[in-house]
Biotite code that builds the C-alpha atoms (Angstrom):
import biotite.structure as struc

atoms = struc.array([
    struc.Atom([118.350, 88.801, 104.132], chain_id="A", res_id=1, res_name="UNK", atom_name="CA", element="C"),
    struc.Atom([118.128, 92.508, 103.280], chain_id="A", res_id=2, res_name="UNK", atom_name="CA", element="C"),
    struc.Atom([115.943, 94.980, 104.639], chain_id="A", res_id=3, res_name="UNK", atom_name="CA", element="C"),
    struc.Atom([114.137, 97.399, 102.406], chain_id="A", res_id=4, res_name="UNK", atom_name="CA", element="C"),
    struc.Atom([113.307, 101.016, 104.189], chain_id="A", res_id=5, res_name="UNK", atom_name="CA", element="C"),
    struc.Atom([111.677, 102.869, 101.940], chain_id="A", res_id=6, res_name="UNK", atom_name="CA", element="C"),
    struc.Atom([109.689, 106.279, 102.160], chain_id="A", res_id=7, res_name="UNK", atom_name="CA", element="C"),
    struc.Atom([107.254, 106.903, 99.126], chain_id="A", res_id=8, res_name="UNK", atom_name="CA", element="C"),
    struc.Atom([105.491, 110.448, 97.691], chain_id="A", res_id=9, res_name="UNK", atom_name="CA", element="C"),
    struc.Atom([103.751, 111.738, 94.761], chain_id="A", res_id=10, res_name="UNK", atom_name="CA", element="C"),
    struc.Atom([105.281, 114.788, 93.027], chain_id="A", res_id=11, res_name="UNK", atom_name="CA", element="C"),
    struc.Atom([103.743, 118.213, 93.536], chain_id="A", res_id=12, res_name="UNK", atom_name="CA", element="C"),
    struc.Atom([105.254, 119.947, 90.268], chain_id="A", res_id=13, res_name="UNK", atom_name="CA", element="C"),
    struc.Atom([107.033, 118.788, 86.680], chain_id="A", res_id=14, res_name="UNK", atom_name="CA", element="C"),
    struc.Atom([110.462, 120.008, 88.706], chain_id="A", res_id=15, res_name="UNK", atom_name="CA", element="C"),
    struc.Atom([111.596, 116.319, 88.767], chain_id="A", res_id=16, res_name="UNK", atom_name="CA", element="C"),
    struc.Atom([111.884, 116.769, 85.045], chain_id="A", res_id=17, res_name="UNK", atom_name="CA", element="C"),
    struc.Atom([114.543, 119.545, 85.317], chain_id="A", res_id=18, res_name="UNK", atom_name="CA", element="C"),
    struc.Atom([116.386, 117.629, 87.501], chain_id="A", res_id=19, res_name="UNK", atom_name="CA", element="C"),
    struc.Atom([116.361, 114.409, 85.911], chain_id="A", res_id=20, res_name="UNK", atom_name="CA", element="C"),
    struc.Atom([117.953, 116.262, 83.145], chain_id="A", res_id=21, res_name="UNK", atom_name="CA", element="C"),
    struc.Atom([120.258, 118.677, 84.692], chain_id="A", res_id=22, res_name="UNK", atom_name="CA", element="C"),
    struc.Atom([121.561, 116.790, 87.445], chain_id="A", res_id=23, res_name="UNK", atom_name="CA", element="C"),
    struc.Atom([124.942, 114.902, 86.804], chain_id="A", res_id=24, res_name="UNK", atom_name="CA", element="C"),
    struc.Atom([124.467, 110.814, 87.458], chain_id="A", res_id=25, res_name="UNK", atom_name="CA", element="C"),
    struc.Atom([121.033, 111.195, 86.961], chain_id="A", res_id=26, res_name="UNK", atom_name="CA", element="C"),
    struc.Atom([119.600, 108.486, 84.875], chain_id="A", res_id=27, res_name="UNK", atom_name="CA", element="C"),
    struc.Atom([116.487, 107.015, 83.181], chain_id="A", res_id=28, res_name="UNK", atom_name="CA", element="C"),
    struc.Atom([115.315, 103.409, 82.223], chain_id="A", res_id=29, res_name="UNK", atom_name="CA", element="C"),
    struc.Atom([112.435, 101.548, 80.997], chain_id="A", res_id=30, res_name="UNK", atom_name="CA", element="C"),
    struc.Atom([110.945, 98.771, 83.471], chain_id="A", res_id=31, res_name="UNK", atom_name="CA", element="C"),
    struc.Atom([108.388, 96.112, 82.766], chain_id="A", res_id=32, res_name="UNK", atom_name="CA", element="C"),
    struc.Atom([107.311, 94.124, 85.680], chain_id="A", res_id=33, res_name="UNK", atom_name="CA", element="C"),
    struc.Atom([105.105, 91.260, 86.350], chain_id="A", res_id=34, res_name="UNK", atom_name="CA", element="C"),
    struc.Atom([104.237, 88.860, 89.893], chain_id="A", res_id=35, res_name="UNK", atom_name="CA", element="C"),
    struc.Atom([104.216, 85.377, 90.480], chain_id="A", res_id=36, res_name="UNK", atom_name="CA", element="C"),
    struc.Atom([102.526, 86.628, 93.694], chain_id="A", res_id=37, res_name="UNK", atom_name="CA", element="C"),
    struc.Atom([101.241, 90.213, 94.516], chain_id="A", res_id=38, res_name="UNK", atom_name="CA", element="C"),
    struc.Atom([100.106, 89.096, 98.149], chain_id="A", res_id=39, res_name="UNK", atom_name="CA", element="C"),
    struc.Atom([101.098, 91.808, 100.311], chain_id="A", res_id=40, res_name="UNK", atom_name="CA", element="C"),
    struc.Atom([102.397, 89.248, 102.646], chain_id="A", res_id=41, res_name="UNK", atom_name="CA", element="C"),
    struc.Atom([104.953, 87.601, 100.286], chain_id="A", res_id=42, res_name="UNK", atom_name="CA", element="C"),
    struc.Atom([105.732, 89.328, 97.087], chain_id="A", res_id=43, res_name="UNK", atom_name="CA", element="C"),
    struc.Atom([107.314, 87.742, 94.298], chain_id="A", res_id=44, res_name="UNK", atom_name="CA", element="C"),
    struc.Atom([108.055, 90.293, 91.479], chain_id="A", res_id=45, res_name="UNK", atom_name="CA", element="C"),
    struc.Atom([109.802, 89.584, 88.089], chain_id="A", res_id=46, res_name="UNK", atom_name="CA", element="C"),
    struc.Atom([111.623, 93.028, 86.455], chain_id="A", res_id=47, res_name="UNK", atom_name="CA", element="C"),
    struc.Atom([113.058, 93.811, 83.516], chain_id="A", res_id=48, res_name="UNK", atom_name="CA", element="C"),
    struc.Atom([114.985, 97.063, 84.105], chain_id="A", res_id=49, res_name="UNK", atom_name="CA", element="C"),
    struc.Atom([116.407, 98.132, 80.899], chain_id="A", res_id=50, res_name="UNK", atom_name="CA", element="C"),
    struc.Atom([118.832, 95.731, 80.008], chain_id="A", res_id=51, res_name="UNK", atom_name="CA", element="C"),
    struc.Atom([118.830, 93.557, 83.343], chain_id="A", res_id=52, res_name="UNK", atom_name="CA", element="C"),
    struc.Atom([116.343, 91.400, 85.023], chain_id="A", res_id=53, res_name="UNK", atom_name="CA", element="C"),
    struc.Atom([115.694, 90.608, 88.706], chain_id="A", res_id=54, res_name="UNK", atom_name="CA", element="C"),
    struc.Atom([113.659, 88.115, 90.788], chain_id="A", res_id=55, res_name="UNK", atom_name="CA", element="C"),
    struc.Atom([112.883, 90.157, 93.704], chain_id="A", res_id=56, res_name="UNK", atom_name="CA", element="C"),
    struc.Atom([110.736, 88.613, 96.763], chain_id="A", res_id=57, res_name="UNK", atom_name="CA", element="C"),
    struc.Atom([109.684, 90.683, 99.859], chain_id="A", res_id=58, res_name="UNK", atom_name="CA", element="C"),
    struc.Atom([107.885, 89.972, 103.106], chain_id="A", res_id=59, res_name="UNK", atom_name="CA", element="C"),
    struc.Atom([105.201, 91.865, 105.019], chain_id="A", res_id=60, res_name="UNK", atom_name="CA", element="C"),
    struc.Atom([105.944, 95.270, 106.463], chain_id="A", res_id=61, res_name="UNK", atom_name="CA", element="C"),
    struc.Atom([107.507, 95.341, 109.716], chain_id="A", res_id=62, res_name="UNK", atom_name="CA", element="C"),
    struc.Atom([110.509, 95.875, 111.683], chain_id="A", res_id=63, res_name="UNK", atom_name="CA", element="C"),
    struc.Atom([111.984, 99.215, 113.365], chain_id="A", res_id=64, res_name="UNK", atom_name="CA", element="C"),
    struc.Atom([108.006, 101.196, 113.706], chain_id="A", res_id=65, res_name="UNK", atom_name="CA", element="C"),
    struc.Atom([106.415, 98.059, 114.792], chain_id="A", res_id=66, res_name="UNK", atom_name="CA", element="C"),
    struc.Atom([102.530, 98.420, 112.585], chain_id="A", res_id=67, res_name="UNK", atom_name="CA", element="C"),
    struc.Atom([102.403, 100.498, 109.869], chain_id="A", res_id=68, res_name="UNK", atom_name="CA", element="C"),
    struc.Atom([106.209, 100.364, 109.511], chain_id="A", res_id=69, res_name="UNK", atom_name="CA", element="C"),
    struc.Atom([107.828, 101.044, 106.426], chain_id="A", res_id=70, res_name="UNK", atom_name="CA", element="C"),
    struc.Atom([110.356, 98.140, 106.294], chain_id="A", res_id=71, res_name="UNK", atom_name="CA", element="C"),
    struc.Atom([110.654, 94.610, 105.181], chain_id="A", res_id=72, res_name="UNK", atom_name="CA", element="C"),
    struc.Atom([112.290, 91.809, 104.107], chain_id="A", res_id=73, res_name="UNK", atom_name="CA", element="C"),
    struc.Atom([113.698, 92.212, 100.754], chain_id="A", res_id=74, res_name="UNK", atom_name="CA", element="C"),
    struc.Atom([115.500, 89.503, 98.599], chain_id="A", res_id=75, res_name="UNK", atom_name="CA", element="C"),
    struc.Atom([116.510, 90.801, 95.185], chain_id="A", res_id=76, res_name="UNK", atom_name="CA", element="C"),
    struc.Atom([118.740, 87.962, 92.654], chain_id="A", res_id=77, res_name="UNK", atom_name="CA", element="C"),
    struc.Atom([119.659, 88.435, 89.140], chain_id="A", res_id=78, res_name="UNK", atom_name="CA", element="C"),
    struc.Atom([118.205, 86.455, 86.459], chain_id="A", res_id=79, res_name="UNK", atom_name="CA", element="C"),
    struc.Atom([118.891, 86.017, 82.477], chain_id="A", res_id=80, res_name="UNK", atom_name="CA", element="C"),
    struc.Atom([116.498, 88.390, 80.468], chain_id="A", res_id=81, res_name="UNK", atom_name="CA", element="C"),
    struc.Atom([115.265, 85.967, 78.253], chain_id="A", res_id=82, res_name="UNK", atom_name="CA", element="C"),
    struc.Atom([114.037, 84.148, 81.090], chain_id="A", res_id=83, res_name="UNK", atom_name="CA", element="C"),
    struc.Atom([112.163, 87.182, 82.824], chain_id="A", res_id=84, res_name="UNK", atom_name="CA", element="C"),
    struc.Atom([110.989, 87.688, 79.280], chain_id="A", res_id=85, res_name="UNK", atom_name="CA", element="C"),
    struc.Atom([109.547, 84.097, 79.834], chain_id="A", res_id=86, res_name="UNK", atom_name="CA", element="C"),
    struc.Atom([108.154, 84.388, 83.474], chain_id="A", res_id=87, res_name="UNK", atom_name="CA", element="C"),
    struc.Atom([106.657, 87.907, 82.217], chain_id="A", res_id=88, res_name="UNK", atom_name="CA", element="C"),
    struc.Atom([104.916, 86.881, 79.496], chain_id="A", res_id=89, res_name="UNK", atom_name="CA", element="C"),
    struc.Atom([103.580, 82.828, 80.223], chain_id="A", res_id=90, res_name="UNK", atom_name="CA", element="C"),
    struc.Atom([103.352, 83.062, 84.417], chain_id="A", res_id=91, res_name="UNK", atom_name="CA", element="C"),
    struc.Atom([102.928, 86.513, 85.576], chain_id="A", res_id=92, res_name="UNK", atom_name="CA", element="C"),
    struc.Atom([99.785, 88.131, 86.585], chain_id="A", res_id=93, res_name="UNK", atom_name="CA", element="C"),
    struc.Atom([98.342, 90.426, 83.646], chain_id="A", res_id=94, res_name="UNK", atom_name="CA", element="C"),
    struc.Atom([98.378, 93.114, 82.583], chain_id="A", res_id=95, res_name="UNK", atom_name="CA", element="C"),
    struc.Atom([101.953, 94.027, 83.458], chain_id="A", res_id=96, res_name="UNK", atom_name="CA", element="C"),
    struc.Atom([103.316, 97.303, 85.519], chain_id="A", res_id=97, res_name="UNK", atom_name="CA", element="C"),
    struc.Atom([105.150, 99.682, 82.553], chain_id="A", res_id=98, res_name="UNK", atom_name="CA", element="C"),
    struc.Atom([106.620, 102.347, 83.831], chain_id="A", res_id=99, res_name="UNK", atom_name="CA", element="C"),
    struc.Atom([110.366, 104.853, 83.347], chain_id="A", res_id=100, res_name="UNK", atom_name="CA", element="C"),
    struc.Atom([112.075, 105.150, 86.267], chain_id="A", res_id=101, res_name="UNK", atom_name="CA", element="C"),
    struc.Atom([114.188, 108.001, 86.723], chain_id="A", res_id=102, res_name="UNK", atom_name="CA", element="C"),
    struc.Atom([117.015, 107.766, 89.587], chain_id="A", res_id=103, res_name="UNK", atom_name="CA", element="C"),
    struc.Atom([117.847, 111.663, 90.775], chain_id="A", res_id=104, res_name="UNK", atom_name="CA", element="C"),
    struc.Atom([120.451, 112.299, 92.982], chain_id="A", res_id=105, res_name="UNK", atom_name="CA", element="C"),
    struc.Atom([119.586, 114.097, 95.985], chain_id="A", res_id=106, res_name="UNK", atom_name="CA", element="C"),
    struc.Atom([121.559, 115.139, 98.870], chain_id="A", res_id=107, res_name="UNK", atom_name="CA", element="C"),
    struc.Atom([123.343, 112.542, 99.318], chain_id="A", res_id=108, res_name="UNK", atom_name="CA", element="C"),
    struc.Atom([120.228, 110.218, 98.223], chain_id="A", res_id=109, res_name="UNK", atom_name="CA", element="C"),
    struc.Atom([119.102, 108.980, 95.086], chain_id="A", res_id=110, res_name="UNK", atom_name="CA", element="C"),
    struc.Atom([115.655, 109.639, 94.592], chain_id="A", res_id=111, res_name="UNK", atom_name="CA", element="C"),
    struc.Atom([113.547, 107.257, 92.326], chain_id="A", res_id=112, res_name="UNK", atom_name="CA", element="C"),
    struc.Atom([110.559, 108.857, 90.079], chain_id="A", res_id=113, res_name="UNK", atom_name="CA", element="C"),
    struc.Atom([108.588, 106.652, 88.427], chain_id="A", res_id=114, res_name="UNK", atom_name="CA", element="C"),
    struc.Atom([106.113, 107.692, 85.660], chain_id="A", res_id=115, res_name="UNK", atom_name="CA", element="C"),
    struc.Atom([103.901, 105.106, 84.640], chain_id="A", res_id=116, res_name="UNK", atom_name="CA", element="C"),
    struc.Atom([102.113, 103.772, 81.395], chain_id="A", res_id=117, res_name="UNK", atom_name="CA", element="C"),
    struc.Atom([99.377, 102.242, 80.193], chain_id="A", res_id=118, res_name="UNK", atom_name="CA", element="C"),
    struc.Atom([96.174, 101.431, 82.950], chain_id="A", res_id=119, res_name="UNK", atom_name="CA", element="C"),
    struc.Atom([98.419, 103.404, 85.502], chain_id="A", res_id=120, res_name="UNK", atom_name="CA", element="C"),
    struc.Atom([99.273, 106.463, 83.148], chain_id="A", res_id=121, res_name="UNK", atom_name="CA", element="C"),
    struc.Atom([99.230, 109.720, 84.678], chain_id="A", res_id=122, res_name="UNK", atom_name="CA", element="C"),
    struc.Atom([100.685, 108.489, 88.179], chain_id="A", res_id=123, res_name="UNK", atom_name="CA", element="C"),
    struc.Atom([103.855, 110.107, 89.116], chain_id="A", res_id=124, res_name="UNK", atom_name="CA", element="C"),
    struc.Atom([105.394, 108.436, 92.347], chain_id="A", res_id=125, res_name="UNK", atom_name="CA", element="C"),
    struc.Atom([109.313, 109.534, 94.120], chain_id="A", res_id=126, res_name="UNK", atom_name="CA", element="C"),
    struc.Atom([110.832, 107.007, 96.393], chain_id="A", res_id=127, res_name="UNK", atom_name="CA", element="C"),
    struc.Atom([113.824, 107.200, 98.661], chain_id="A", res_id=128, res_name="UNK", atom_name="CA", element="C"),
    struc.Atom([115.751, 103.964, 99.832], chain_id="A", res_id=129, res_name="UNK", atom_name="CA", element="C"),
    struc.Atom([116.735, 105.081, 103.944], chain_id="A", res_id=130, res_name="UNK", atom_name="CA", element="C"),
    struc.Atom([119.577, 103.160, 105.783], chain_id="A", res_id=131, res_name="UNK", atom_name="CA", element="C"),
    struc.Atom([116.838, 103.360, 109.033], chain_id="A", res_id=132, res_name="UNK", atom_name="CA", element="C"),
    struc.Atom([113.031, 104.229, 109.947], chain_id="A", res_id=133, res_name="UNK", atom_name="CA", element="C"),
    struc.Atom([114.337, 107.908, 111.832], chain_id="A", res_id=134, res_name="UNK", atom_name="CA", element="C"),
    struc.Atom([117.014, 108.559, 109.093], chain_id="A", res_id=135, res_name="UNK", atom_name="CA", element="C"),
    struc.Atom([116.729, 112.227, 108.290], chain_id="A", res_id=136, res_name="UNK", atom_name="CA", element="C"),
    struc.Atom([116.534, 113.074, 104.539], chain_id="A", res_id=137, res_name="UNK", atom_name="CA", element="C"),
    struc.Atom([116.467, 116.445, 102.334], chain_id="A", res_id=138, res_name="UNK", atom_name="CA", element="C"),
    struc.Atom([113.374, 116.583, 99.957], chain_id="A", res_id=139, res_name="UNK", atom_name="CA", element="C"),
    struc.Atom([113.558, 118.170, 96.921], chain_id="A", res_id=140, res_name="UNK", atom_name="CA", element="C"),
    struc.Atom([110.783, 120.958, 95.969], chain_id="A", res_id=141, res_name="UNK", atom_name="CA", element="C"),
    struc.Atom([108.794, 118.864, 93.836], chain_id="A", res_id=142, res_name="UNK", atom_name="CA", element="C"),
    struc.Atom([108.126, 116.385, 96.630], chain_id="A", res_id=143, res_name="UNK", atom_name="CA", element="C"),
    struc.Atom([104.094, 116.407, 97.815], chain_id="A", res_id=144, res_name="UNK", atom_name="CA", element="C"),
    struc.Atom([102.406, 113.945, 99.585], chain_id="A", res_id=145, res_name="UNK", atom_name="CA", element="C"),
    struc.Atom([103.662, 111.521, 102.202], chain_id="A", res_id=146, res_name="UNK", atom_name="CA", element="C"),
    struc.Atom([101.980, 107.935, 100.533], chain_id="A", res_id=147, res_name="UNK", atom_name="CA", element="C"),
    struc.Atom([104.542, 105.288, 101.857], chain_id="A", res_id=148, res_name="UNK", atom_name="CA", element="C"),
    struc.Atom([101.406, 104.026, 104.195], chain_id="A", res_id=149, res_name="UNK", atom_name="CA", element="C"),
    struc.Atom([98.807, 103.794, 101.439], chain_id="A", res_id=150, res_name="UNK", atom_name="CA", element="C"),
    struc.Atom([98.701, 100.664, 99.961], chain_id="A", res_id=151, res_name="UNK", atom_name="CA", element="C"),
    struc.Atom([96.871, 102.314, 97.424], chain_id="A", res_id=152, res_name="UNK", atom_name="CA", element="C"),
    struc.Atom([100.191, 103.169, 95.786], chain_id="A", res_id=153, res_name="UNK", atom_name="CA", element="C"),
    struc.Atom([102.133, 99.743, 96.121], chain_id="A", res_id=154, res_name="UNK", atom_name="CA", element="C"),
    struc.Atom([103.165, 98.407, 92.305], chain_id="A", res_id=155, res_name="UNK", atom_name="CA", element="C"),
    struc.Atom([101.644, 95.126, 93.655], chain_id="A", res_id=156, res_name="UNK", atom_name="CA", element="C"),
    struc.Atom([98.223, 97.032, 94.463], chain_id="A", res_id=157, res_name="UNK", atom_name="CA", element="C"),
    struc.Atom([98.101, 99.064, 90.786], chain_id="A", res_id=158, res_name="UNK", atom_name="CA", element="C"),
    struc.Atom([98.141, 95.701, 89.396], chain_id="A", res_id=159, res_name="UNK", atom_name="CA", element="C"),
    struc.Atom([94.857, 94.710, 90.369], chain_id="A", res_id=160, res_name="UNK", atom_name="CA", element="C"),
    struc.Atom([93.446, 97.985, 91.260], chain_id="A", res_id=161, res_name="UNK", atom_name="CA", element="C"),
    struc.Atom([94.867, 100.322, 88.388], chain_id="A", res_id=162, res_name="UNK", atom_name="CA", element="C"),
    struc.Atom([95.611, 104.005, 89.139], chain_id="A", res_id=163, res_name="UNK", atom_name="CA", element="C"),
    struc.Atom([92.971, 104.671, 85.724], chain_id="A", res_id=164, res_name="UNK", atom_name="CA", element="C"),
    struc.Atom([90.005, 103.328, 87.100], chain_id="A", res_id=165, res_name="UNK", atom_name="CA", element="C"),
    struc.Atom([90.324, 105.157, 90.993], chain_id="A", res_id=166, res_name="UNK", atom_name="CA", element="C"),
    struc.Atom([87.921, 107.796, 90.219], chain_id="A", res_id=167, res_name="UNK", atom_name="CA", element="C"),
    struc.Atom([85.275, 105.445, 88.931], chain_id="A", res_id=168, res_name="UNK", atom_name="CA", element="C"),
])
């Protein structure tokens, strides 16, 4: 089993943009994504990430900060793309989660930006993948807002509750 860490912000500023351009290895792709279950206790998430496709599940938060922690159970296995093609469109929940994401290195880190489409347009997340909970980490100056806690945020979540409609 793997264990998934991960801290998540939104962006204060368009400098991600620079960077995404200007910084050697830094890359950009196309996802479409769909779940067989969007239960924050047992995910089950089909992606299409450019030209590769995944069957990722996870489990319910837990681990090194006890409550509220920011880890879980993550089990990720490739799959043919004409299959998640398949599973997208005939047995995923609709509408789907479009989005680019945009994988910056960082001090030492690789930061991933993701700029979504469609009912979530307009949202702007950065996540970083830590080896721990404590791990210490440099953040770049167009990090804002600490959101790794609201589930407000979680791709699941903007599935059913779409980033579009919050204000209404």
């Amino acid at each position: 089993m793997g264990i998934e860490i991960e801290r998540k912000f939104l962006v204060a500023n368009e400098g991600w943009r620079r960077d995404a351009e200007r910084i050697p290895g830094a890359r950009s792709t196309f996802m479409r994504q769909g779940y067989l279950s969007s239960n924050a206790d047992r995910i089950v998430r089909v992606r299409i990430d450019g030209e590769q496709a995944v069957l990722t599940i996870k489990g319910k938060a837990q681990g090194e900060g006890g409550p509220g922690s920011i880890s879980r159970g993550e089990w990720e296995y490739p799959i043919p793309v004409a299959d998640a093609q398949e599973l997208l469109g005939k047995l995923c929940e609709q509408p789907l989660i479009e989005k680019v994401r945009h994988r910056i290195p960082y001090a030492g880190l690789v930061w991933e930006v993701d700029e979504f489409f469609a009912d979530n347009a307009g949202l702007v997340v950065a996540e970083v993948e830590l080896e721990s909970e404590q791990q210490e980490f440099a953040r770049p100056a167009w990090l804002g807002e600490e959101v790794s806690h609201d589930r407000r945020y979680a791709n699941a979540n903007l599935l059913k509750h779409p980033f579009s409609q919050w204000n209404k």
